[in-house]
C-alpha positions in Angstrom: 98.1 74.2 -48.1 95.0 75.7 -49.8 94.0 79.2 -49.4 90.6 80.4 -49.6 89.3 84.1 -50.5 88.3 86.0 -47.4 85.1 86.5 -48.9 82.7 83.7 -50.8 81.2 84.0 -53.3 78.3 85.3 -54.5 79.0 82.7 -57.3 78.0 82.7 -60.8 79.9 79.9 -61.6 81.5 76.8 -60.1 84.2 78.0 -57.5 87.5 77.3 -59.1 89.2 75.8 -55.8 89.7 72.3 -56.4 90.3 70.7 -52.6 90.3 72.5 -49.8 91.3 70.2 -46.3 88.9 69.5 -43.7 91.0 70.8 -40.9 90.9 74.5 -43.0 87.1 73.7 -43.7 86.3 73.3 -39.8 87.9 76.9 -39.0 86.3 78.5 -41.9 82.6 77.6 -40.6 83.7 78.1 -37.3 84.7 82.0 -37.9 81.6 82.3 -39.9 79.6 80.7 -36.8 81.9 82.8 -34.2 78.8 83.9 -31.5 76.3 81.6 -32.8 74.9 79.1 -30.2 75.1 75.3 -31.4 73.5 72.3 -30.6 75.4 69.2 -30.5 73.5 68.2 -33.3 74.1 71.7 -35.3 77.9 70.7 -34.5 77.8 67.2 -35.9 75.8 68.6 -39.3 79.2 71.4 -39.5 81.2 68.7 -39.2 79.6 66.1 -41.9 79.4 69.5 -44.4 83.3 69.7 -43.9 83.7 65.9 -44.2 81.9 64.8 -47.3 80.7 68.1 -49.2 83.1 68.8 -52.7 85.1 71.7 -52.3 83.3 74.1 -54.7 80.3 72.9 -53.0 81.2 73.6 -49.4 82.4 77.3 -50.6 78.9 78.0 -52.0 77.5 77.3 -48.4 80.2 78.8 -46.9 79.5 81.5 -49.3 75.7 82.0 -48.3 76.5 81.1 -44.4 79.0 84.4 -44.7 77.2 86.7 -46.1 73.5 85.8 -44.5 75.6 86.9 -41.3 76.4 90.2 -42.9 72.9 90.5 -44.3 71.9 90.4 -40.7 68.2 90.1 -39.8 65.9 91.0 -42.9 62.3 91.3 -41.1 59.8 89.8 -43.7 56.0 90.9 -44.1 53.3 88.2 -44.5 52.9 88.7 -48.1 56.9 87.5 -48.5 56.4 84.4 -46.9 57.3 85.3 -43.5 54.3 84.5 -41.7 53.8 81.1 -39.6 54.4 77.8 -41.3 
């Protein structure tokens, strides 16, 4: 069985795990997700990121899911691109 770092990433390279299973994919996103209301959709998006991404490719998003949720909110002004779309 594979075992992933606690924390992910920031990378500045390709992660080095090779394969990673989906069932250990699922629980990753879902303890990153822990307290954040999905959608049926949102849930069937996780689940097509744990089924067809590459390893080192899932651990980069896993990587900026993780720590975007430590970031916490980041209010932006309107000259930063945070005004209306």
């Amino acid at each position: 069985m594979s075992h992933a770092p606690t924390a992910h990433g920031p990378y500045e390279r390709e992660p080095r795990e090779l394969f990673m299973v989906v069932d250990r994919r699922k629980a990753l996103l879902a303890q990153v997700l822990q307290g954040v209301e999905l959608g049926a959709w949102d849930r069937r998006i996780l689940d097509w990121l744990a089924d067809c991404l590459d390893t080192p490719t899932f651990l980069a998003v896993l990587g900026m899911l993780q720590r975007a949720r430590q970031a916490g909110p980041q209010p932006q002004s309107q000259a930063e691109g945070g005004g209306p779309c």
